[in-house]
N, C-alpha and C positions, 0 to 999 in steps of 0.2 A: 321509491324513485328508481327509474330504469335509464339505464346509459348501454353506451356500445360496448365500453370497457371502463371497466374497476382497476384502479390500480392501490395496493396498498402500502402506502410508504412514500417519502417524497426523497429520496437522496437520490445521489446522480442518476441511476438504472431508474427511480422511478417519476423523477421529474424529466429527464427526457425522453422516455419513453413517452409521457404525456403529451409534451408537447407535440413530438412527432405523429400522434394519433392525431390531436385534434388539428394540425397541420395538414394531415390526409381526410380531412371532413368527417375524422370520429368524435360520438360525447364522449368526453371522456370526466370521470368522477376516480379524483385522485383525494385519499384517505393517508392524516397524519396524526400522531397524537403528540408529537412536538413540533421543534423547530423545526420548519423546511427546511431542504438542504442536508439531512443526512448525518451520520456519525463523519463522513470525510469535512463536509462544511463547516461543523458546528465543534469536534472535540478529534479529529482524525488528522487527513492529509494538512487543508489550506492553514490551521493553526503550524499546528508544527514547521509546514515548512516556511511559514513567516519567522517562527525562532530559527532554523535552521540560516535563514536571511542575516539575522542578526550576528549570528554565532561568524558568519562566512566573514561580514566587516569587525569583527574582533579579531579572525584570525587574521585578515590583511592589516591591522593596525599591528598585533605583535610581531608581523616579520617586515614592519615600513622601513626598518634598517636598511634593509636590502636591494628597496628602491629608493634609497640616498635621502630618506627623509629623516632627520634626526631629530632629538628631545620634544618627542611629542606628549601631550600629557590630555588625557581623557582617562573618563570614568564611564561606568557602567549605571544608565539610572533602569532597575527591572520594572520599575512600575510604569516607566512610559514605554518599557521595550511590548508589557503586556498589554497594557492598554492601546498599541499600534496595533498586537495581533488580533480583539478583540473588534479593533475598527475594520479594520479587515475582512474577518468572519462577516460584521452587519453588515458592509456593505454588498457583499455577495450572497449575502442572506435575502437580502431588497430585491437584487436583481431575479433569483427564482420567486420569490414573492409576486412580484412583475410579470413573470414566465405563465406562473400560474393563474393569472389573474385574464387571459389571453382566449378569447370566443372558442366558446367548443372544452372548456376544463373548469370543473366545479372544484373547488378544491374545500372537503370534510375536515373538520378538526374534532379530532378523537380518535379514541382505539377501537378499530376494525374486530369482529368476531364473526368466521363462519355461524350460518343456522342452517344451512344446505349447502349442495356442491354450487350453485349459483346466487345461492343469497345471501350478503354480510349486514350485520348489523353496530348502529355505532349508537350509541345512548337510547333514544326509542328510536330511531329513524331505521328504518331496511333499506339495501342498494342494491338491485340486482343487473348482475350486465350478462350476456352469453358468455364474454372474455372477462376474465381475471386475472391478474399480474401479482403474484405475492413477489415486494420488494422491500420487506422489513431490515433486511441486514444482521449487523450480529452487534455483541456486546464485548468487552474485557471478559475472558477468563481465566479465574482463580484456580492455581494449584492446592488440591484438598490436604492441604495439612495443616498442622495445628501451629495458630497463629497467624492465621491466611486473615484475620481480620484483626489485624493490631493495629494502632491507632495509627503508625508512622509506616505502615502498607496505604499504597495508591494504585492505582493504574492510570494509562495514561491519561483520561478525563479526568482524573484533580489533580495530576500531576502539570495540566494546561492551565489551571488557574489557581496554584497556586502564588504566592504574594511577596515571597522573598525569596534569594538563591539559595539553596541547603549549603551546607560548608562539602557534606559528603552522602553519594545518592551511591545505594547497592540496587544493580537491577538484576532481577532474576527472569535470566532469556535472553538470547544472543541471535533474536532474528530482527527482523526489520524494524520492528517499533522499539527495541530495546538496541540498536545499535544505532538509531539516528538521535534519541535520547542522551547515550552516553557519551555520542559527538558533539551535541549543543552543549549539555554541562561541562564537560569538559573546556568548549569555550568557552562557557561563562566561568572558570576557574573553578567548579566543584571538583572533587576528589572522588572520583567514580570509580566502582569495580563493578562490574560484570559476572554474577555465574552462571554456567550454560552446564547442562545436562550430556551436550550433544560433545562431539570429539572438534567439529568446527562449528564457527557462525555461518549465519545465512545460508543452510540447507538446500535453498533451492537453486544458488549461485552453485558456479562453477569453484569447485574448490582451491583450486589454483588463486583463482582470482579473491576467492574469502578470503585465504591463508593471508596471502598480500597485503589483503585491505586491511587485518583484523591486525598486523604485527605493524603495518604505517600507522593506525590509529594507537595502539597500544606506546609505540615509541612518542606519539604526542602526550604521555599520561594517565594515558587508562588500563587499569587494571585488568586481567583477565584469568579467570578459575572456570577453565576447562573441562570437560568429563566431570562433573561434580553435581550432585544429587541433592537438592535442597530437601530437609527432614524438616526445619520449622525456623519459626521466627518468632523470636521472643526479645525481652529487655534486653538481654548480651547481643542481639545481633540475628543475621540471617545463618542458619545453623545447616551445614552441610555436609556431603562426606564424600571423597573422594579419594579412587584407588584405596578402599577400605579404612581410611583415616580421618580423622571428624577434622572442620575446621569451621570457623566464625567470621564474618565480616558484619562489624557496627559499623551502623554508619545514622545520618538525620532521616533520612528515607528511605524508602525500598520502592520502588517500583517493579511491579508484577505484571512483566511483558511478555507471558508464557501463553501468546495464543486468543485466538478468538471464539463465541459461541454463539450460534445462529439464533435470531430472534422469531422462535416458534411458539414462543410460551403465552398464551391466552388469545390465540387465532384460534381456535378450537378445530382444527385440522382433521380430525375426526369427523366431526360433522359434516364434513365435505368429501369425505374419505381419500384424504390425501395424504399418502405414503411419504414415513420421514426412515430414514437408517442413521446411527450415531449422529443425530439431534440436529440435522440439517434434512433438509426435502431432497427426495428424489426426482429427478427427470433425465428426460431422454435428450436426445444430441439438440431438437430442435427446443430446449429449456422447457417443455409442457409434462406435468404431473402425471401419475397416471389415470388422471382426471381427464376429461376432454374438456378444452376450452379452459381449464388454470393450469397457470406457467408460474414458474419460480426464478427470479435471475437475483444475481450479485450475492452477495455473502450466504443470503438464506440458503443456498442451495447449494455452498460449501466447496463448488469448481472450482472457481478464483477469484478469493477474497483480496480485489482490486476496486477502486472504483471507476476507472475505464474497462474493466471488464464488465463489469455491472451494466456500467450506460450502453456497451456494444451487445449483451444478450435483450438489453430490453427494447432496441430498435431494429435486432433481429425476430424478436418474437413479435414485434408493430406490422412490422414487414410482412411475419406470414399471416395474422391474421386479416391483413391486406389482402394478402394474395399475391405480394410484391417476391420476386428472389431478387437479391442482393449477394454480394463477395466478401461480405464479413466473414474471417475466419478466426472461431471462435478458439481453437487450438495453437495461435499465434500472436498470444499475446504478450506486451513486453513489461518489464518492471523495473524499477530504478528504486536505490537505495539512496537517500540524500543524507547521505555522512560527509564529512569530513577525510580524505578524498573522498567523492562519491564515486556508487557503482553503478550498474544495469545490466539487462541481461534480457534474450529473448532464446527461445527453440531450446534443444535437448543442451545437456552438459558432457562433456568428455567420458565423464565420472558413467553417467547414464548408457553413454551409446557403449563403451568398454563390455559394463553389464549385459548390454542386451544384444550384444556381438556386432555391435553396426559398427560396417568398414567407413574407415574415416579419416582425413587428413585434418591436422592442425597446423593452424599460419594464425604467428604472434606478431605482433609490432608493439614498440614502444613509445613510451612517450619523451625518454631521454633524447631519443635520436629528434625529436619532430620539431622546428622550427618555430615554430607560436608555442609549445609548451615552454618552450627555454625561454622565449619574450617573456612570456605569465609567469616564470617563473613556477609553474608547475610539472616539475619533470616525474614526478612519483606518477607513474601507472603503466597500465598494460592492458592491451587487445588481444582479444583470442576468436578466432574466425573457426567453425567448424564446417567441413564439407562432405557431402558422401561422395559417394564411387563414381558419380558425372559430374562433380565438380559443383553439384547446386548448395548451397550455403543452407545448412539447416541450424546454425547457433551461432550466437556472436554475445562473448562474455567482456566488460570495462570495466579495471575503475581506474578512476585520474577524472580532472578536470574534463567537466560535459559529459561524464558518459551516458549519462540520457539522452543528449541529441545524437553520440555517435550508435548508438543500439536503436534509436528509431530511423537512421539511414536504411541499418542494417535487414528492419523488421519491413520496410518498403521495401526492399528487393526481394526478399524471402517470402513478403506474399507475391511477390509475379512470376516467382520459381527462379532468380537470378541466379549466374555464377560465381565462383569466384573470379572467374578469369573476366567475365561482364564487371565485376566491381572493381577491377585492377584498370578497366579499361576507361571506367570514367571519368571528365577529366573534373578534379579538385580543386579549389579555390587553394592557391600559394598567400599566406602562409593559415593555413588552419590546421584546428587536429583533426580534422575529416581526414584530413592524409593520411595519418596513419589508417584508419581502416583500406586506402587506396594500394599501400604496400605492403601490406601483411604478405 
């Protein structure tokens, strides 16, 4: 069976990329061997942050004091809170179902394997196109020590469908998956600790802005073992060592949120002779292998394991094999942490530019000062603006209340080359926390 383009995998990067081909008049033959929709659809982003939903009106019921609402009494039922993020996932799950179902996109069920650089095969059937899209994604990866498979280790795909609250969850890893985790439990009243390896969380945040978020979360009740080096996990507990001195945290679960690993294993890449480096695929700036004609986007390929970065390389690579140019800048992309306060972040960090000698001003604003934080009652957070030597904004660090919609203002002016003094200039809605980004 012969199409324009193969795409393999249907998560975000590669369900629309599809559609966008078969939208520009391509066949397009898209190849899955689960559920449509991706690790973000099905065990990733849309779950979680339906708990983190939930988690957000438990915190507004434990501080309703504050909005003059007294003796309230409610309970927590988890089984209807999972079985709402369950409805959730189907019904989103229907809609690319729907997507794919759309003139111009055959959509394979099964796993894809190279037999040449242009031909895949899925049970007996062969598909060949000139264009190929590998958009398999990654998986949870385990740290190789001993006890990495004890019964009461998860990641976070059974840690989504699990069936009752733990009393107490140790996660091991203090970046994004493991610190929006220990922000919902923590609402749901578990007793959470935290070990990280690393000196802060969220590495790829602005450390100022980690520091903050990680000591606001910590003072809500979470745990945190810093610099500390996990050796194993056993019956006593997740068994660590730090600053040369052993320590233990038992706990009902452990969640192992140390990382992702790209899913190359039985595409037989070989056979195609497509170049992988530490266990993700190589490509060049426009995502194409060193194959002609197969590209690699989203997780597989290890750039940025987002899934709006995903969906943005596979409608840039539609594009070129169109023959379309397009302003998508793949270097400019942004990300949001949904903790508890939440964060986001786009362009270099302070930390970054310091290193690599880039002249640079910083403009903070708060959120104590801001007018709708003090109404919401959210005054915990902080904006950090970075600019270079003409004043063009090359980073904007949040957390507090919204800071995903304030760092995607930020990330709209940053691709038109804005300045600071253009974003000072524009005028704000009174009273929102857009304003603080307007005074920084």
């Amino acid at each position: 069976m012969t199409s324009d383009l193969i795409i393999m995998g249907s998560g975000p990067g590669g369900y629309r990329a599809a559609a966008h081909a078969a939208a520009n008049g391509l066949s397009v033959t898209i190849i899955e061997k689960g559920p449509v929709g991706g690790t973000c659809l099905n065990c990733g982003c849309i779950p979680t942050k339906t708990l983190c939903r939930n988690a957000e009106i438990l915190d507004d019921l434990h501080r309703a004091g504050t909005f003059g609402l007294k003796d309230l009494s409610y309970s927590l039922d988890f089984t209807r809170v999972m079985e709402r993020k369950q409805q959730v996932v189907e019904s989103l799950r229907q809609g690319v179902e729907t997507l794919l179902s759309a003139p111009g996109i055959s959509l394979v069920r099964g796993e894809a394997r190279f037999i040449a650089p242009h031909e895949v095969v899925v049970g007996e059937e062969t598909y060949t196109a000139p264009h190929i899209i590998i958009a398999t994604g990654s998986r949870a990866k385990l740290l190789p020590i001993p006890g990495a498979d004890h019964p009461k280790v998860v990641t976070s795909t059974e840690l989504l469908n699990i069936t009752e609250i733990p009393r107490s969850l140790c996660i091991v890893g203090a970046g994004v998956i493991g610190m929006e985790f220990a922000s919902i439990f923590n609402s749901f009243g578990t007793e959470v600790t935290v070990v990280e390896f690393l000196k802060e969380c969220l590495p790829a945040l602005d450390s100022d802005i980690a520091k903050r978020l990680r000591q606001t979360i910590a003072k809500r009740g979470v745990t945190f073992v810093m610099q500390a080096g996990v050796k194993a996990i056993t019956d006593e507990g997740v068994e660590y060592e730090r600053k040369g001195k052993p320590g233990v945290v038992n706990a009902d679960l452990v969640l192992m949120a140390t990382g992702r690993s790209a899913n190359t294993d039985g595409l037989c890449l070989e056979k195609a002779g497509v170049t992988t480096q530490r266990g993700c695929i190589v490509t060049d700036e426009n995502l194409q292998t060193n194959v002609e004609g197969i590209y690699a986007i989203g997780d597989v390929n290890g750039k940025t394991m987002l899934a709006h970065a995903a969906t943005a390389q596979g409608i840039h690579v539609v594009n070129r094999i169109l023959g379309k140019d397009d302003s998508i800048q793949l270097n400019l992309i942004p990300a949001a942490i949904f903790t508890y306060p939440e964060a986001a972040c786009v362009g270099i960090t302070e930390d970054l530019a310091k290193e690599n000698g880039i002249e640079y001003t910083c403009h903070k604003g708060y959120y104590r000062a801001n007018g709708k934080a003090l109404a919401m009652g959210e005054t915990e957070g902080m904006v950090k603006v970075l600019s270079d030597s003409d004043d063009r904004i090359i980073g904007c660090h949040v957390y507090g209340a919204h800071a995903a919609d304030l760092v995607q203002e930020a990330t709209a002016l940053m691709a038109m080359g804005a300045t600071v003094r253009q974003l000072h200039d524009i005028v704000h809605i009174h009273p929102t926390l857009s304003e603080i980004l307007g005074e920084v």
